[in-house]
Biopython code that builds the backbone (N, CA, C, O; Angstrom):
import numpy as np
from Bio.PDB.StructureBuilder import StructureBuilder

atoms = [
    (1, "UNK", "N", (-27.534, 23.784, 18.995)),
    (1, "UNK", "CA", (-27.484, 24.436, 20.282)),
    (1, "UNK", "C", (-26.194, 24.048, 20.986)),
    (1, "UNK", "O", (-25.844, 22.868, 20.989)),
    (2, "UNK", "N", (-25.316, 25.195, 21.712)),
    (2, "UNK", "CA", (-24.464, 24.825, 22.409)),
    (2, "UNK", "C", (-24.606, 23.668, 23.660)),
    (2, "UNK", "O", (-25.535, 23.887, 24.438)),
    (3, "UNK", "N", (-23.992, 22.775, 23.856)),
    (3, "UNK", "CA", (-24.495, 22.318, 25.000)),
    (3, "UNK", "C", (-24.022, 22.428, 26.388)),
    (3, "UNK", "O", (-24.290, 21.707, 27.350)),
    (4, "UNK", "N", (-23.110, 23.682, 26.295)),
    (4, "UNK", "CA", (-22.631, 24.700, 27.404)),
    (4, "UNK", "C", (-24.516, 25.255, 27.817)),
    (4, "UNK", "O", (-25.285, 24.976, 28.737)),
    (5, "UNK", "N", (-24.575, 25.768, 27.095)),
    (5, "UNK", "CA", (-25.897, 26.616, 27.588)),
    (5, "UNK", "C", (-27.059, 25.683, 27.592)),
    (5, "UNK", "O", (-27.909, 25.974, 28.433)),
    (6, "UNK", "N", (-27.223, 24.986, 27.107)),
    (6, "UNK", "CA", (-28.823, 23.712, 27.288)),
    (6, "UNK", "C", (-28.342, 23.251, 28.878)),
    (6, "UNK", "O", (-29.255, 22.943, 29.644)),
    (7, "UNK", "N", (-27.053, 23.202, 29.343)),
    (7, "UNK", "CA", (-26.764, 22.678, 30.581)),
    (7, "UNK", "C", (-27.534, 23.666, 31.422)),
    (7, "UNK", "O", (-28.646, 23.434, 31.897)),
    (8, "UNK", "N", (-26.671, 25.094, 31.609)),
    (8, "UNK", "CA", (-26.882, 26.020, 31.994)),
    (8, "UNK", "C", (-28.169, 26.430, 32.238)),
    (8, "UNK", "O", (-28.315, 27.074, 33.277)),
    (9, "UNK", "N", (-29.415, 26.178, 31.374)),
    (9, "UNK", "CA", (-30.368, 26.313, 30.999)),
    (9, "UNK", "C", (-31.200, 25.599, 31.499)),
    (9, "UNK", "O", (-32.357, 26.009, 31.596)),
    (10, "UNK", "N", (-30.798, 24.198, 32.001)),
    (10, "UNK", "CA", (-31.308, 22.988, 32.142)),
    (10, "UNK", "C", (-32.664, 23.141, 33.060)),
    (10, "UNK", "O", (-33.746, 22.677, 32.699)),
    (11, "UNK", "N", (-32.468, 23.846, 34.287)),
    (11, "UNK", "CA", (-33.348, 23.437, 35.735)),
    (11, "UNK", "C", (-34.472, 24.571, 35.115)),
    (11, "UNK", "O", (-35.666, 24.513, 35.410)),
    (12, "UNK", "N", (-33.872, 25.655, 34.170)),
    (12, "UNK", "CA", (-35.002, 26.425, 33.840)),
    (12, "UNK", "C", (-36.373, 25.601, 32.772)),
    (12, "UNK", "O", (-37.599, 25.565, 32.876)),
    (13, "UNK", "N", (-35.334, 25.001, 31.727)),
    (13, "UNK", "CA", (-36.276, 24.405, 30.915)),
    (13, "UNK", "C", (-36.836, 22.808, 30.916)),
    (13, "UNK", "O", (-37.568, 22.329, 30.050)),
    (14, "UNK", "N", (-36.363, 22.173, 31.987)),
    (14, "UNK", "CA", (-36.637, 21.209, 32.290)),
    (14, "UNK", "C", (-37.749, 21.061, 33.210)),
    (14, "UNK", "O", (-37.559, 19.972, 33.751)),
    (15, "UNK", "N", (-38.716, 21.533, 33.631)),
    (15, "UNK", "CA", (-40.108, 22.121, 34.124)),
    (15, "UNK", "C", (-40.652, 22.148, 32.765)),
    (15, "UNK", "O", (-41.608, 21.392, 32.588)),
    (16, "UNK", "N", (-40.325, 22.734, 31.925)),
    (16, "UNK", "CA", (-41.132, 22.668, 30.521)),
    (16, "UNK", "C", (-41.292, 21.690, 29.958)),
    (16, "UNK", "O", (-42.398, 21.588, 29.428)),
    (17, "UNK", "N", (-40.183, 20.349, 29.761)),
    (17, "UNK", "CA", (-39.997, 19.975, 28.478)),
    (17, "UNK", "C", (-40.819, 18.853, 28.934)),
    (17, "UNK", "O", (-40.278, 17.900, 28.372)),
    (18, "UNK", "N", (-41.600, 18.483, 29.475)),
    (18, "UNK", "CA", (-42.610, 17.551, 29.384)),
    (18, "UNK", "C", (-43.614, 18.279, 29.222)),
    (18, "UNK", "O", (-44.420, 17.455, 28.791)),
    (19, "UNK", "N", (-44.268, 19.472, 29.269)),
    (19, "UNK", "CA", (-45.166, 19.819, 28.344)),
    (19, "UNK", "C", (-45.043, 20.381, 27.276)),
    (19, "UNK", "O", (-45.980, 20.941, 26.705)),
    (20, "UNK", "N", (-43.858, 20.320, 26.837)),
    (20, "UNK", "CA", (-43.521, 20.551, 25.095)),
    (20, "UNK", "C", (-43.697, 18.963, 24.278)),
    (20, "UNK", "O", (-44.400, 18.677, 23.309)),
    (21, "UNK", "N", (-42.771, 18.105, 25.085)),
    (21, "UNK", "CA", (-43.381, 17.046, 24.737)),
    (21, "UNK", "C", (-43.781, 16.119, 25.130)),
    (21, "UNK", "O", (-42.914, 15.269, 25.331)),
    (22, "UNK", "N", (-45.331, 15.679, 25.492)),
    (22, "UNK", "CA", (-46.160, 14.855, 26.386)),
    (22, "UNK", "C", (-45.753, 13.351, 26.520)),
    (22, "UNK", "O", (-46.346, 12.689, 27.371)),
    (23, "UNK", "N", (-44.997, 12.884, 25.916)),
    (23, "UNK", "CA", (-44.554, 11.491, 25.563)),
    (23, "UNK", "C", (-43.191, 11.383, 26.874)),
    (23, "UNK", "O", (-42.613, 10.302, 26.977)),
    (24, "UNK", "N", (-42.824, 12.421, 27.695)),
    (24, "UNK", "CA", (-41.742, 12.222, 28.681)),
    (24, "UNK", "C", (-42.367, 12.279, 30.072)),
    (24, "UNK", "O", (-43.263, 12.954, 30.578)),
    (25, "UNK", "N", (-41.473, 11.220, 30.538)),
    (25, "UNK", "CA", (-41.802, 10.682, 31.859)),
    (25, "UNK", "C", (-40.280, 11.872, 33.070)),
    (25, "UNK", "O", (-39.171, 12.360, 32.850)),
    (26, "UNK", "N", (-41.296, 11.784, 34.309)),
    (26, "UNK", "CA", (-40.551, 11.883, 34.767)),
    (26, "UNK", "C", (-38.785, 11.498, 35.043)),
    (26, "UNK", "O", (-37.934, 12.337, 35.338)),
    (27, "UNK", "N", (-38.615, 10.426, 34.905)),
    (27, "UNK", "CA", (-37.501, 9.600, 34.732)),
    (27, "UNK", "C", (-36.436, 9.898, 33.750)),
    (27, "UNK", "O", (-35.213, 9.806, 33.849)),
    (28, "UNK", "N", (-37.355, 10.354, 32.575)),
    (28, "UNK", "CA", (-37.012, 10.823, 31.306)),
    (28, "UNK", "C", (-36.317, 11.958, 31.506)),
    (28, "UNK", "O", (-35.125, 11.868, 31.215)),
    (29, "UNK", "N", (-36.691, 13.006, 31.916)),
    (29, "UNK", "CA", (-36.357, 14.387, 32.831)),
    (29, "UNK", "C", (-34.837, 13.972, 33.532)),
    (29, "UNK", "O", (-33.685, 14.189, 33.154)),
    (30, "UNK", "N", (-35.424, 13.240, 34.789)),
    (30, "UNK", "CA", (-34.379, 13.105, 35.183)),
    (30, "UNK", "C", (-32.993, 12.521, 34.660)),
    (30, "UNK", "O", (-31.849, 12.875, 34.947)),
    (31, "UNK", "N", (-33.393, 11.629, 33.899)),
    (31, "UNK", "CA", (-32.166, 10.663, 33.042)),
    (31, "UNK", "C", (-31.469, 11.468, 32.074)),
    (31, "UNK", "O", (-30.510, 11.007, 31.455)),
    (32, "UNK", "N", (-31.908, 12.695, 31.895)),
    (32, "UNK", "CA", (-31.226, 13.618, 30.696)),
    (32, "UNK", "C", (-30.105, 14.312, 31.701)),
    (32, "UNK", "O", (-28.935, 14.433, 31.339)),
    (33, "UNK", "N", (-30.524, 14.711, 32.864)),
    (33, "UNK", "CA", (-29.873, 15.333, 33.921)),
    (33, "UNK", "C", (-28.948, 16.848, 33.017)),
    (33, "UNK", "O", (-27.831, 17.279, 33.304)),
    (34, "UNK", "N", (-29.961, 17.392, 31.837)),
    (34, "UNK", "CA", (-29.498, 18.359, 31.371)),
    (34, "UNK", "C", (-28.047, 18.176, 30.166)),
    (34, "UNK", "O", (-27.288, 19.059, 29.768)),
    (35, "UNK", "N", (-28.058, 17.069, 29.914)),
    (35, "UNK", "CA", (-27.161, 16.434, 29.055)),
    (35, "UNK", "C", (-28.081, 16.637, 27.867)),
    (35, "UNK", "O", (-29.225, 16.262, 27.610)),
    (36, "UNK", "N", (-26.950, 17.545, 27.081)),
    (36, "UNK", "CA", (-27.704, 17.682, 25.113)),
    (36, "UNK", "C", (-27.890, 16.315, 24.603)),
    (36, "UNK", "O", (-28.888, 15.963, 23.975)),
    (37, "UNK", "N", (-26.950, 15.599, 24.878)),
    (37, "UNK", "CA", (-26.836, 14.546, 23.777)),
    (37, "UNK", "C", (-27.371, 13.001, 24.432)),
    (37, "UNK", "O", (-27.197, 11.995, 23.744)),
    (38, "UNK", "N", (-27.746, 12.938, 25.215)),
    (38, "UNK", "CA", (-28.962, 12.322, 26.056)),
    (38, "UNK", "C", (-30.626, 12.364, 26.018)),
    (38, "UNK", "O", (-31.614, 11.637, 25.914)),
    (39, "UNK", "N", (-30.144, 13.969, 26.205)),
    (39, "UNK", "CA", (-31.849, 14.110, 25.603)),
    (39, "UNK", "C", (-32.190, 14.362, 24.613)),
    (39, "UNK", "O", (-33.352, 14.721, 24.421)),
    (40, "UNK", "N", (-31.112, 14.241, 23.446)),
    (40, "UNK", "CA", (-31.959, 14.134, 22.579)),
    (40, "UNK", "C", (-32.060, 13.026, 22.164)),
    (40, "UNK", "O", (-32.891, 12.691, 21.320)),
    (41, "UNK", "N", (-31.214, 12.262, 22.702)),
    (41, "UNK", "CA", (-31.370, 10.934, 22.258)),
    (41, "UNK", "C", (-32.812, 10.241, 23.479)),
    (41, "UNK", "O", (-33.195, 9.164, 23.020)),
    (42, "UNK", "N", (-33.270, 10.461, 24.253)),
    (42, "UNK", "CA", (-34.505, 10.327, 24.336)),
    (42, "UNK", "C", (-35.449, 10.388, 23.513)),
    (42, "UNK", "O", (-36.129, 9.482, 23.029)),
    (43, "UNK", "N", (-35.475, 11.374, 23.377)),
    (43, "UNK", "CA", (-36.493, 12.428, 22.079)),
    (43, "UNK", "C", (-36.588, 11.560, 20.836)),
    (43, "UNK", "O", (-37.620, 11.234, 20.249)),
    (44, "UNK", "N", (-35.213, 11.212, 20.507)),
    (44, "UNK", "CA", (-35.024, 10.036, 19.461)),
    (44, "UNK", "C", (-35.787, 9.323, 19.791)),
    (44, "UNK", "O", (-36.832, 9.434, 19.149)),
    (45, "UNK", "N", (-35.793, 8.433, 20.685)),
    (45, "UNK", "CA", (-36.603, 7.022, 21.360)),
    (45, "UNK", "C", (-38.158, 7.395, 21.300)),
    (45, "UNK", "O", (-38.970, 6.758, 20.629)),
    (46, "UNK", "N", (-38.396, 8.245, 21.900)),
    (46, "UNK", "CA", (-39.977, 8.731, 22.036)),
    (46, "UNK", "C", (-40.767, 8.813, 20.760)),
    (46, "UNK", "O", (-41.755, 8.138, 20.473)),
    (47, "UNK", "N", (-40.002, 10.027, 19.815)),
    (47, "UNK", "CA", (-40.709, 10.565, 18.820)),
    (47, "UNK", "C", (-40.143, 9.772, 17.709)),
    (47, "UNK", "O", (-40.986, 9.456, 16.870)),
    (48, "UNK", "N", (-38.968, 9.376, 17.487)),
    (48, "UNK", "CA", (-38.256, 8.847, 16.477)),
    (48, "UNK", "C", (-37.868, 9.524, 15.390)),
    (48, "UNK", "O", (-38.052, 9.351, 14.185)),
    (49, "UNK", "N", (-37.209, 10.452, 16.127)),
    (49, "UNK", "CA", (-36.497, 12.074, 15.220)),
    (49, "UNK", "C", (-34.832, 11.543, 15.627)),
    (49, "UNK", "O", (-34.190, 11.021, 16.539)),
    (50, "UNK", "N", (-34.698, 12.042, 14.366)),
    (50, "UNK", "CA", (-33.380, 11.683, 13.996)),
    (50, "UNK", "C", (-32.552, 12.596, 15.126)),
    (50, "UNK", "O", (-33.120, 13.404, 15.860)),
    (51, "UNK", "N", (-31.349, 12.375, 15.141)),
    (51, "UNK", "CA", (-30.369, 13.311, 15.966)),
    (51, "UNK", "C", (-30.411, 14.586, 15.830)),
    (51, "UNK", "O", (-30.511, 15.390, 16.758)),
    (52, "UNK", "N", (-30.312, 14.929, 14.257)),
    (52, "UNK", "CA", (-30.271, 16.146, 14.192)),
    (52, "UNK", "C", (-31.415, 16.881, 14.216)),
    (52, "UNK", "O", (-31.251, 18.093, 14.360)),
    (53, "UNK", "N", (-33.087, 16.277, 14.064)),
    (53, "UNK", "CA", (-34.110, 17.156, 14.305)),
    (53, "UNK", "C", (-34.239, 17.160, 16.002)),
    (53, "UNK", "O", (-34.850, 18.006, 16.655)),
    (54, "UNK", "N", (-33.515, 16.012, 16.529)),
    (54, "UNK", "CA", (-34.025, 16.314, 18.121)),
    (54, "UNK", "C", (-33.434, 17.473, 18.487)),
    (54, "UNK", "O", (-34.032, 18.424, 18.989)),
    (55, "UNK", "N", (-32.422, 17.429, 18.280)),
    (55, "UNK", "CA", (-31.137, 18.688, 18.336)),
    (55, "UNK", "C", (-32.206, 20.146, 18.030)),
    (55, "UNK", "O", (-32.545, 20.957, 18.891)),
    (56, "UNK", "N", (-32.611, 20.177, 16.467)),
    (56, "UNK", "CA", (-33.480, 21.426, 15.999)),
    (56, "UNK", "C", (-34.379, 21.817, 17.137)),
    (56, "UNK", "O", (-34.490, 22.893, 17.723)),
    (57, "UNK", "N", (-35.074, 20.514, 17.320)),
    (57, "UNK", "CA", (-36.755, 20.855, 17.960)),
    (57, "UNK", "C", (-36.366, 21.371, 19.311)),
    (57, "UNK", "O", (-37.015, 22.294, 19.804)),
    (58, "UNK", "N", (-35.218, 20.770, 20.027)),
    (58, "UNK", "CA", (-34.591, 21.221, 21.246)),
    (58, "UNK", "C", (-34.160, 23.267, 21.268)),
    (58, "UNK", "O", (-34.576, 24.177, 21.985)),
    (59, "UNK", "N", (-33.525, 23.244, 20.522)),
    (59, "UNK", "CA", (-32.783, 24.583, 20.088)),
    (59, "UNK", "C", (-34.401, 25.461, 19.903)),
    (59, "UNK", "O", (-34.626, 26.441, 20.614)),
    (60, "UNK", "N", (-35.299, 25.032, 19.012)),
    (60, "UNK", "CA", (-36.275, 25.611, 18.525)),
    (60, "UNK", "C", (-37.038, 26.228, 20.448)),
    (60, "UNK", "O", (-36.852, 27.339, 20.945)),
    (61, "UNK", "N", (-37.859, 25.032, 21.094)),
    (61, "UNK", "CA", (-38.271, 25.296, 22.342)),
    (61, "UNK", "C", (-37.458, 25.943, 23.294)),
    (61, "UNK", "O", (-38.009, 26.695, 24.098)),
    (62, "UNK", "N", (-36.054, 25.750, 23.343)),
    (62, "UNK", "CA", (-35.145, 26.759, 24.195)),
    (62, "UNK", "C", (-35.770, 28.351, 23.613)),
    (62, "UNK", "O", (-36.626, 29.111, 24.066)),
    (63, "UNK", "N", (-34.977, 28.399, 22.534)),
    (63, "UNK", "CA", (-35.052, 30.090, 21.960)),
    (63, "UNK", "C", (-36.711, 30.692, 22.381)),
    (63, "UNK", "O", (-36.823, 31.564, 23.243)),
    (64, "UNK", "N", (-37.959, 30.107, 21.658)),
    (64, "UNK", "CA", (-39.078, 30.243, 22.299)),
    (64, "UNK", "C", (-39.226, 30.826, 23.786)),
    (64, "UNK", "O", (-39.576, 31.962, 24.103)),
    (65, "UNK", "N", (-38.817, 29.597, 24.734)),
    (65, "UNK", "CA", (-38.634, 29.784, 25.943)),
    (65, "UNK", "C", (-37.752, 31.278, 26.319)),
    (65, "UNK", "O", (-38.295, 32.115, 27.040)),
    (66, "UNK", "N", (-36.751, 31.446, 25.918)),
    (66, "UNK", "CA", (-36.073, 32.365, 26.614)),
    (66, "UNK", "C", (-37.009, 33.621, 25.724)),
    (66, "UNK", "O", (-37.490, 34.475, 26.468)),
    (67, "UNK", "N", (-37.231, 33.754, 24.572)),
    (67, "UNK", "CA", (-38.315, 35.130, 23.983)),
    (67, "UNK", "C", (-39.317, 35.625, 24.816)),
    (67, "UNK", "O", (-39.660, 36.789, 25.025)),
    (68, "UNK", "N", (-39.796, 34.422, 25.325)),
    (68, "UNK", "CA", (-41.212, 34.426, 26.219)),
    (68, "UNK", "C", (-40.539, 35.376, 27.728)),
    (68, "UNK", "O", (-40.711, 36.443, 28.319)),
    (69, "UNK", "N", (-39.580, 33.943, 27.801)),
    (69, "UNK", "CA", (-38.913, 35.419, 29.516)),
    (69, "UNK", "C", (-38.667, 36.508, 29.641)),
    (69, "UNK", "O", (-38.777, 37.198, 30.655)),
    (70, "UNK", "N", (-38.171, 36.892, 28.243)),
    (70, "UNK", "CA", (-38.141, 38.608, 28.001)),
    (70, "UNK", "C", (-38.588, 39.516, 28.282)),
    (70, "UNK", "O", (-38.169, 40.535, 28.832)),
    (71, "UNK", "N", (-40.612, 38.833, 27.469)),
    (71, "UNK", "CA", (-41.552, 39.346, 27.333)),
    (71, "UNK", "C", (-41.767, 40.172, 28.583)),
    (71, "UNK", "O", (-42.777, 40.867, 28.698)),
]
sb = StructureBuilder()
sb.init_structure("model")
sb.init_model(0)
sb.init_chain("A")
sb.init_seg("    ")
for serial, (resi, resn, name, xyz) in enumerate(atoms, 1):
    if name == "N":
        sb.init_residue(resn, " ", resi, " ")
    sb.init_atom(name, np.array(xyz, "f"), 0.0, 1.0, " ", f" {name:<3s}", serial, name[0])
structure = sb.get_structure()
């Protein structure tokens, strides 16, 4: 995922991403402050996914997300 657009993207999908994944704290949210390579390195910490699946699983719930807004 670009991380031009996960920025861009951020205030939209950041309401979500603690119920995509239940293991994030508020703080967590905030401490990414829409930074790719932050949160996924959270994600790392939480789930213990390598860089590049946090990266996937990230990219994966964006695209989802924006299909759904379409709808």
């Amino acid at each position: 995922m670009n991380k031009d657009i996960f920025e861009g993207k951020w205030k939209q999908i950041s309401g979500e991403a603690k119920s995509w994944w239940g293991k994030l704290t508020d703080d967590d949210v905030k401490q990414a402050a829409g930074k790719l390579d932050v949160f996924a390195g959270i994600l790392q910490e939480k789930y213990g996914y390598t860089h590049e699946r946090a990266v996937e699983e990230i990219d994966k719930r964006v695209t989802e997300f924006e299909k759904n807004l379409k709808k």
